[in-house]
N, C-alpha and C positions, 0 to 999 in steps of 0.2 A: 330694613328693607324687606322684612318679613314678619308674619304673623306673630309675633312673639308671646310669649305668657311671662317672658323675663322681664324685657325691654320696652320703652315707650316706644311703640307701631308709628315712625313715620308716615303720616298725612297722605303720603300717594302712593302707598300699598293699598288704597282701600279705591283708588283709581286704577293703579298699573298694576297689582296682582302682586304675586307672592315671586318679588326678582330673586330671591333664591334656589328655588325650583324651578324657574326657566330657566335660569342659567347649566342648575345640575340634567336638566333633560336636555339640552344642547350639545352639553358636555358625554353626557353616555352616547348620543344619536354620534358622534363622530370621533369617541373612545378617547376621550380627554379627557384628564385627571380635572378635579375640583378640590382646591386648596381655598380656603375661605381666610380672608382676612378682616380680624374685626379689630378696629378702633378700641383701643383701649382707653380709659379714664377722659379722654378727648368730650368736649361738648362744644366740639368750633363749629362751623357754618353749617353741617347738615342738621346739626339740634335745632330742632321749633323752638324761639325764643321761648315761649311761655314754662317749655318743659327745663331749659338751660336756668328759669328766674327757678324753677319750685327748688333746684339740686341747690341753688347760692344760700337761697333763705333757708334753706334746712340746716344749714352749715357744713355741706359737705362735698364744699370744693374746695381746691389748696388754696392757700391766699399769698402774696406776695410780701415779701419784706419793709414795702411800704403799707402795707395793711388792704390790698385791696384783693378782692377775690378776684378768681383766676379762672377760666372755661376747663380747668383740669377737676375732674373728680379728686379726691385724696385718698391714698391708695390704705393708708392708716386705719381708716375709716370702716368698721366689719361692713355695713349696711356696703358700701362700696364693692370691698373685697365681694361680696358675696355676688353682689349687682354682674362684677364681671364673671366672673367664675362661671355662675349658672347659665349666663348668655352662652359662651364660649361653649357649655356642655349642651345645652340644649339642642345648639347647629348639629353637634355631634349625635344624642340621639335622635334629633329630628328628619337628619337627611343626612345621605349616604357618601357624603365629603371624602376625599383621600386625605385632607388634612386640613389643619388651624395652623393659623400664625397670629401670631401677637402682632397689631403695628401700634405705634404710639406706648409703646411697654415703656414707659420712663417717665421722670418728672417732666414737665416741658422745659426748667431751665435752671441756674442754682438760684435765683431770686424766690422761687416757690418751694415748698410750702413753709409759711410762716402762721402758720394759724395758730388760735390755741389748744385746737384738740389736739394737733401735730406736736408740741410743744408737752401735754399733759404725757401724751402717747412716749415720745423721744425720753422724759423724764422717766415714766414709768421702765422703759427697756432702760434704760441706764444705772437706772435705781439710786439715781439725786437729781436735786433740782438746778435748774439753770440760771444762774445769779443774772446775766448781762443778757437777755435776749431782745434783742433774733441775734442779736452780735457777737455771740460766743457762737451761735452755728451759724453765720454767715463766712462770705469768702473770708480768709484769710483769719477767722477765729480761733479762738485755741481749743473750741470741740466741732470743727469740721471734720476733721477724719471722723470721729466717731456717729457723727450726725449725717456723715454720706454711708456710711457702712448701715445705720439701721436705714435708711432710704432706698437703700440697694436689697436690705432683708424683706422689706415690703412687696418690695417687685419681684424678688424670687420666691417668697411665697406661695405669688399668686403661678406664676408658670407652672413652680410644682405643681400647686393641686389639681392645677386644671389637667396639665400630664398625668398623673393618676387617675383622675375620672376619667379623660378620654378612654386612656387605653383598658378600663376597667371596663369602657361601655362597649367598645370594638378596642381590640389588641393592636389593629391594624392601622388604625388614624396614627 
């Protein structure tokens, strides 16, 4: 919902203008803090379909245990990690926020992600392969604990870094 150089420019910013600077100058005119919340790895209803097919066919959405892709980015995924990180920073130094929050910071559910990058990835951090998949990291598998523990290291990755740039670009966010 703004100009971004990160993100794909929803369709009616280029009709309604740049809603995060209206919002932040609304905010100053009556001394109201502005906390931005961004959508993390999400590509549900405000995603322009066309932009929701190019993330699928690239392969870098989670996919489901039945094999079907998912409107979640995969957080595994550098091009991804990076996709969020730099959005989240650019709010930061693009406009004078009191702060970020993460919404959607998580997989959407234990059914996702089943992909095979997800799978190469999980292999790689584990350092072997996974004989029975997806059903050795689905519910009740015998590498579920370790396949939600790198799933949970995905997502505190990302908080970290983006915590260290923020405060690296103002101390103060």
């Amino acid at each position: 919902d703004y100009p971004s150089d990160v993100l794909p420019v929803h369709p009616r910013v280029a009709a309604e203008g740049d809603q995060l600077a209206t919002c932040l100058q609304a905010c100053r005119k009556y001394g109201v803090q502005l906390h931005v919340w961004k959508v993390c790895w999400n590509l549900g209803h405000h995603t322009p379909p066309e932009v929701r097919q190019r993330f699928v066919d690239a392969g870098r959405t989670q996919v489901s245990v039945e094999g079907k892709p998912s409107t979640f980015l995969a957080p595994h995924i550098a091009a991804n990690f990076e996709l969020e990180r730099d959005a989240m920073l650019e709010i930061v130094r693009r406009y004078d926020v009191d702060g970020i929050h993460f919404d959607y910071i998580r997989y959407p559910n234990a059914d996702c992600d089943f992909s095979d990058s997800a799978r190469a990835a999980f292999e790689a951090w584990q350092g072997k392969a996974v004989g029975d998949w997806p059903k050795a990291c689905y519910r009740g598998g015998e590498l579920r604990a370790d396949y939600n523990a790198w799933r949970r290291g995905n997502i505190s990755r990302l908080v970290q870094a983006v915590s260290e740039g923020a405060h690296a670009i103002r101390p103060q966010v």
